[in-house]
C-alpha positions as CSV (number, residue, x, y, z in Angstrom):
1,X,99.2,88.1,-26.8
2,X,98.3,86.8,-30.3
3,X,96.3,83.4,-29.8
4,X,95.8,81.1,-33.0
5,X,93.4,78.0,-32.1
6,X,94.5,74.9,-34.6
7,X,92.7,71.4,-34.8
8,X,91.7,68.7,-37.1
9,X,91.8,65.2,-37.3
10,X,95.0,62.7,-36.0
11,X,97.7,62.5,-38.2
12,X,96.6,65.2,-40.5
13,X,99.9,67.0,-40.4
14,X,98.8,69.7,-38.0
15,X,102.4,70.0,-35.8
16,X,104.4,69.9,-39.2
17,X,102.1,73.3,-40.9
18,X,102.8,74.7,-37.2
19,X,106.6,74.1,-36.5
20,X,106.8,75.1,-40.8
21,X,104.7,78.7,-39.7
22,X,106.2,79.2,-36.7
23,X,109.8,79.6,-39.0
24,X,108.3,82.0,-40.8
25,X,107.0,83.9,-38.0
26,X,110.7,83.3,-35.8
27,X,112.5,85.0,-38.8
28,X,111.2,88.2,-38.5
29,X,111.7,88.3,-34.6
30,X,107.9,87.1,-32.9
31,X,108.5,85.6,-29.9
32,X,106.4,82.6,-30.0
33,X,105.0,79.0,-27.8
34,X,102.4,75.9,-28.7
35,X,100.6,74.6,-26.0
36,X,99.7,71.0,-27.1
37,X,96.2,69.5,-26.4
38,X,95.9,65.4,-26.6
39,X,94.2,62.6,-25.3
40,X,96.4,59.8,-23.9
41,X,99.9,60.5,-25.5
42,X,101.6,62.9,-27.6
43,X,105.0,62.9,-29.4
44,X,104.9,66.1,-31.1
45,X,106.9,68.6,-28.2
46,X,110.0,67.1,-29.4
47,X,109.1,68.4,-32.6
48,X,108.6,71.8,-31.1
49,X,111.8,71.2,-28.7
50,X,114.3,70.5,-31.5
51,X,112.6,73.6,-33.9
52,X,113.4,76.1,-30.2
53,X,110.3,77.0,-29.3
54,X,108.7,76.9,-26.1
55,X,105.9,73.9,-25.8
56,X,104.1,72.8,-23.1
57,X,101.7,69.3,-23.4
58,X,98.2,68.9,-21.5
59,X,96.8,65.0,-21.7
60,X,92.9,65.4,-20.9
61,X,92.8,61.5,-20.2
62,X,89.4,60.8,-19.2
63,X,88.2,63.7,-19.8
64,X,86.1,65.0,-23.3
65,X,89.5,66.9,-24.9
66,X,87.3,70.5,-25.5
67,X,86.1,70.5,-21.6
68,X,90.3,70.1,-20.9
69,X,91.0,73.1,-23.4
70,X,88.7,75.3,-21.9
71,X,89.4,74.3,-18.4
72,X,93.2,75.1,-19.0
73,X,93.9,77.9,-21.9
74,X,93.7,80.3,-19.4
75,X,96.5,78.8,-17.5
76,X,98.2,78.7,-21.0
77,X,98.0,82.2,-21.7
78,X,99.3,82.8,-18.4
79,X,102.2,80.4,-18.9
80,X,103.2,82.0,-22.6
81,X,103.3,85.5,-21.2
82,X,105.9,83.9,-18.5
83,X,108.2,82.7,-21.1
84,X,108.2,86.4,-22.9
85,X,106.0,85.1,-26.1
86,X,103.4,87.6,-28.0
87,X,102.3,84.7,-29.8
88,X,100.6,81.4,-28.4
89,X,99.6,78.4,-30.8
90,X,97.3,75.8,-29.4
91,X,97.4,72.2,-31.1
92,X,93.9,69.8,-30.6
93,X,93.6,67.2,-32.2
94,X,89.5,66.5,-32.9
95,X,89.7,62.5,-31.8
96,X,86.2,62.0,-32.7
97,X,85.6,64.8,-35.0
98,X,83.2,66.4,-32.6
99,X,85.8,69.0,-30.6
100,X,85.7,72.3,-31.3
101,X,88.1,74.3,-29.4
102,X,87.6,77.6,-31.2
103,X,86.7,80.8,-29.7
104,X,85.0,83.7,-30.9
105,X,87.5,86.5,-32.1
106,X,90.5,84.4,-32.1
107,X,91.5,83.4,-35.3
108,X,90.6,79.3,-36.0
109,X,92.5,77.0,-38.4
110,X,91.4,73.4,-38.9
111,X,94.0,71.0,-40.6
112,X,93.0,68.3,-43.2
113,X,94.5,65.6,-45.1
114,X,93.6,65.1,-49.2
115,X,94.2,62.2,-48.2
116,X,91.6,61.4,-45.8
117,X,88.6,60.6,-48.3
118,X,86.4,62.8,-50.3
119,X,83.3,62.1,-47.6
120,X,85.8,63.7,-44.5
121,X,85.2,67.4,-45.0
122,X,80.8,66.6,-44.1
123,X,81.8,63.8,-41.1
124,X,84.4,66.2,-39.3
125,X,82.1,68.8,-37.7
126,X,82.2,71.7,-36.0
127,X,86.0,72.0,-36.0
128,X,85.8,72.5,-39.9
129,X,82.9,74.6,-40.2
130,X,83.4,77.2,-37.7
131,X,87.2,78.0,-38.8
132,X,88.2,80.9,-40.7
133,X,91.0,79.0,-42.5
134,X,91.2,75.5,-43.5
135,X,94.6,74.5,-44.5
136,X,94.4,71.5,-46.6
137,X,97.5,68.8,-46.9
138,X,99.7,66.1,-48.4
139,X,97.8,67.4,-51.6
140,X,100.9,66.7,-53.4
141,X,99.9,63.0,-53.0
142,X,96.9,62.7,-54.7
143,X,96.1,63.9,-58.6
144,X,94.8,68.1,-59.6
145,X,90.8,66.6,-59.8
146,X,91.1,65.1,-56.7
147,X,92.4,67.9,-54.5
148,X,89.7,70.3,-56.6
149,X,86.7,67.7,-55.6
150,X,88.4,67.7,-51.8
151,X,88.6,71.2,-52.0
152,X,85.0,71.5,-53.4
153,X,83.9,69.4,-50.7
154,X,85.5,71.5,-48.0
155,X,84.0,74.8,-49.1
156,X,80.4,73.1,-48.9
157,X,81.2,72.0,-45.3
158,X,83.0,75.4,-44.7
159,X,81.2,77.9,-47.1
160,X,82.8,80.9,-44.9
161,X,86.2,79.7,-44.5
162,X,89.3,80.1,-46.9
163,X,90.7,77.6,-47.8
164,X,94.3,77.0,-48.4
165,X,97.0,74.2,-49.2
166,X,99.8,73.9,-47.2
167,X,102.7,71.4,-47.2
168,X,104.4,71.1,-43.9
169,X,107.4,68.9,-44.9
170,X,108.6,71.8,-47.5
171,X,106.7,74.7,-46.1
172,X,105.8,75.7,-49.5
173,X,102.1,77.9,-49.1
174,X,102.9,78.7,-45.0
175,X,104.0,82.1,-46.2
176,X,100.4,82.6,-47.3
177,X,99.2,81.2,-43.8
178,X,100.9,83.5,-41.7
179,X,100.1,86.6,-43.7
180,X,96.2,85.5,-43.3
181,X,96.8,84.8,-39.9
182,X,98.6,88.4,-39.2
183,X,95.4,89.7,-40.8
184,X,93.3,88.0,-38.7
185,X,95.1,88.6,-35.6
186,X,94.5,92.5,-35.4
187,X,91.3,92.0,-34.4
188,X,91.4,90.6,-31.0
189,X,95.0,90.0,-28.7
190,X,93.5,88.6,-24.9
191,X,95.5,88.4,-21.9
192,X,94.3,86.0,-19.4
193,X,91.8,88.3,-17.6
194,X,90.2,88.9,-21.2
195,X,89.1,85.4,-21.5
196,X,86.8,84.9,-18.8
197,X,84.3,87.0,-20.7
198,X,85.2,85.3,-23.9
199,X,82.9,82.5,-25.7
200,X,83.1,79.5,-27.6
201,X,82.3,79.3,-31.2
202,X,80.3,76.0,-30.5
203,X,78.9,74.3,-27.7
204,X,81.1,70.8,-26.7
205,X,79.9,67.7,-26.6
206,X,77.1,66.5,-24.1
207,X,78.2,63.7,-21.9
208,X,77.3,63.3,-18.3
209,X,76.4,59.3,-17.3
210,X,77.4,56.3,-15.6
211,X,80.0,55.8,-18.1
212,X,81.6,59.3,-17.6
213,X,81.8,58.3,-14.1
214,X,83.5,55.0,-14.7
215,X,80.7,52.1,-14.6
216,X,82.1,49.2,-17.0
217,X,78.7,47.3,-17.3
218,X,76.5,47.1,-19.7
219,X,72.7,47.0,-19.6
220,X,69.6,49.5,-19.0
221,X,70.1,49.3,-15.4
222,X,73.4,50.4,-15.4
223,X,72.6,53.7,-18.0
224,X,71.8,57.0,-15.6
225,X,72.1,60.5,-16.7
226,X,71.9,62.0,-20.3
227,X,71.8,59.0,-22.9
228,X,70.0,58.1,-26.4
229,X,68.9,55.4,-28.2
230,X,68.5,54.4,-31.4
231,X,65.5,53.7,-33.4
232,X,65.5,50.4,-35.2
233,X,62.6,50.3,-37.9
């Protein structure tokens, strides 16, 4: 099983580079399924649906999106080799820019927009700066020295990642994607007993208080387990 771990930020056109690479991968015979991570709600397995290719949609909910991944990809795994795919693409989308759902030895892609803002390579986190590739889009939209400062920006935030621009709407640069992707992909194929043993390339976020548990009110009494405060000068 070849497992690809994609996320970046909402609305950065991560299901469009995906259904655009999984084309390119369908027309040389891979058998191939997206397992899509969200929050609340999600849209995008019609997308998948209407392209033919096996998708399956987890909701975390309540619950921090990374613990939800981890909790569930081995189930996914599992669930691709049922529908007779060697390759298994999951989507996360990083809601707060914190989630990190990528493992070590399985190749990592994080999606961003040139549109976003030339200060959203440094505030998006882990997700960024432990992938191997970051795919940068809609760079079409905005003028040559602005995707060369975005791009800049990305490389200092992700010094050992390659970066590359993709445009999911025409598929124009997804041929380079899935040839760096193939590359990267030799290294490491899991099966669901494989990835018991295997690790995360970051720790997730740390939450565990009365608000994970679902107190409403505010105030010092009310605040148990791990917190912080601020210090005001």
């Amino acid at each position: 099983m070849k497992l690809i771990t994609i996320a970046g930020p909402p609305s950065s056109g991560k299901t469009s580079v995906i259904v655009a690479l999984l084309k390119e991968w369908a027309g040389r015979g891979d058998k191939l399924s997206v397992i899509k991570f969200d929050c609340l709600t999600s849209s995008d397995k019609e997308a998948y649906e209407k392209a033919g290719i096996p998708v399956e949609t987890g909701l975390a909910g309540n619950l921090c999106p990374d613990h939800y991944f981890v909790n569930n990809i081995g189930k996914g795994i599992a669930w691709a080799e049922s529908q007779g795919a060697n390759t298994l693409i999951t989507e996360s989308a990083g809601l707060c820019n914190r989630c990190a759902p990528h493992i070590k030895s399985i190749p990592a892609v994080c999606v961003i927009d040139a549109l976003s803002g030339l200060n959203t390579p440094k505030k998006t986190g882990p997700m960024l700066r432990y992938a191997d590739l970051v795919v940068v889009t809609k760079g079409d939209i905005v003028s040559q020295a602005e995707r060369e400062v975005f791009a800049y920006r990305v490389k200092q935030a992700a010094p050992k990642a390659r970066i590359i621009a993709v445009n999911g709407l025409t598929g124009q640069g997804v041929l380079e994607l899935a040839l760096l992707l193939d590359e990267l992909s030799q290294k490491d194929r899991p099966d669901n007993d494989q990835m018991d043993n295997m690790e995360l390339r970051f720790s997730m976020p740390t939450a565990l208080c009365s608000y994970c548990l679902g107190e409403k009110r505010i105030g010092q009494d009310y605040q148990i387990g791990i917190t912080r405060e601020m210090k005001f000068s």
